[in-house]
C-alpha positions as CSV (number, residue, x, y, z in Angstrom):
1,X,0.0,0.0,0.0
2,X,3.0,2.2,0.7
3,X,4.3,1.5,-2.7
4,X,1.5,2.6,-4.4
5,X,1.2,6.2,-2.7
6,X,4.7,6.7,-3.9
7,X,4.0,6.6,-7.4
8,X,3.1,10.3,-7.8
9,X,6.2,11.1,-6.3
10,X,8.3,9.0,-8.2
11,X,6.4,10.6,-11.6
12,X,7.0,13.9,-10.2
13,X,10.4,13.8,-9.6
14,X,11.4,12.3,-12.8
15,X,8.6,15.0,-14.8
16,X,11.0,17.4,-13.3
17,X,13.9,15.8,-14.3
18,X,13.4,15.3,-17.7
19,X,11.6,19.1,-17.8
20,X,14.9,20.7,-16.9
21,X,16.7,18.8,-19.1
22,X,15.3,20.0,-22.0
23,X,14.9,23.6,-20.7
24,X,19.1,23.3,-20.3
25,X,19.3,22.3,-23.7
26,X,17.0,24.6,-24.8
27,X,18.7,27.6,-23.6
28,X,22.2,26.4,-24.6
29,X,21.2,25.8,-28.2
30,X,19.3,29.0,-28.5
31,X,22.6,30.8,-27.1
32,X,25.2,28.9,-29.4
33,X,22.8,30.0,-32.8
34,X,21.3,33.7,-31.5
35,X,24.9,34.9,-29.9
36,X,27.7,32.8,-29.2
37,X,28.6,29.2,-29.0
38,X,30.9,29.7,-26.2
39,X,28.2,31.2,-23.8
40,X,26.1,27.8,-25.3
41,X,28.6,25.6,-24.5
42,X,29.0,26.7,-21.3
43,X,25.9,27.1,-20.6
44,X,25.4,23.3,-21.4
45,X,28.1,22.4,-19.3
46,X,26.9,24.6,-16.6
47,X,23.2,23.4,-16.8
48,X,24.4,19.7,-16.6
49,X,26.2,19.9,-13.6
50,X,24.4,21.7,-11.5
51,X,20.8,20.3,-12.5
């Protein structure tokens, strides 16, 4: 029963995930084409390890 009221959470959590992944990469790849593909790549870098 325990199990089963975890779910959500579980969803949740990787929803999250998975949402600021793709905002990371997002806002890297709209920074390497719109200004510069050093503030991108940082960026990247950046998002990835402190996500």
């Amino acid at each position: 029963k325990k199990r089963v009221l975890m779910i959500p959470w579980i969803v949740l959590g990787l929803v999250l995930a998975i949402g600021l992944l793709i905002t990371v990469l997002y806002t890297s790849i709209d920074h390497m084409i719109n200004t510069s593909v050093l503030t991108g790549v940082l960026l990247l870098i950046f998002g990835l390890i402190f996500e």
